[in-house]
C-alpha positions in Angstrom: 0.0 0.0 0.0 0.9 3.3 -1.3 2.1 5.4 1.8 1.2 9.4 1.4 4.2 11.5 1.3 3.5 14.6 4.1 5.9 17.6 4.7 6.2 19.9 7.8 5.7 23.1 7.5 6.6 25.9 10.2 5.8 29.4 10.3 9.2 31.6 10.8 8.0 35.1 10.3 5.1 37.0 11.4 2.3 38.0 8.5 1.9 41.2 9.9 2.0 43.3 6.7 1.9 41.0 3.8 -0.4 40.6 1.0 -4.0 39.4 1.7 -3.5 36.4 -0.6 -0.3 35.4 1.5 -2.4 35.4 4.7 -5.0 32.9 2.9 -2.2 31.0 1.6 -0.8 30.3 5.1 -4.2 29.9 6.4 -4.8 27.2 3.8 -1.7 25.4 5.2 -3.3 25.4 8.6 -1.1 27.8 10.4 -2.1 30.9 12.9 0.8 31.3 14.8 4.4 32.3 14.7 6.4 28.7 15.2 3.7 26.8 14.8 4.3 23.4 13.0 2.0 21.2 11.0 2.2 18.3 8.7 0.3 18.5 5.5 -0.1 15.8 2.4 2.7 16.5 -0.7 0.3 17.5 -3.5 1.1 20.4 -5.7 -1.3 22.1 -4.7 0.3 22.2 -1.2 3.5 22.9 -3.1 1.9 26.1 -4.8 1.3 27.3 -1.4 4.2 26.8 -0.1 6.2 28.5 -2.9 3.9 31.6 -2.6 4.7 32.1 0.9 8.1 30.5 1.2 10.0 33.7 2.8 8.1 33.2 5.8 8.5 29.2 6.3 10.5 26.7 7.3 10.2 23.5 5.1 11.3 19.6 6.2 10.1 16.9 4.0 8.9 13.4 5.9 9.0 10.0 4.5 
């Protein structure tokens, strides 16, 4: 059985002042707070998020 790929995703930097799209992005990823960490699923989508909001993140992929 196929195992799904996740990554963790922390939030480094504080939103304060950044686009309105970048708040939703983060938002989308599950994260409200400054050093909060969550795991989410490796789809591209996820991947597009990441990308778009990557100056404030800390990224570690999980097998």
């Amino acid at each position: 059985m196929a195992k799904n790929k996740t990554v963790k995703v922390t939030l480094t930097k504080s939103p304060i002042g950044t686009l309105p799209k970048h708040k939703l992005c983060l938002r989308g990823l599950g994260l409200r707070r400054m050093h909060q960490s969550v795991q989410v699923e490796d789809t591209p989508s996820v991947r597009g998020m990441i990308q778009k909001v990557n100056y404030m993140l800390t990224v570690e992929n999980e097998e």
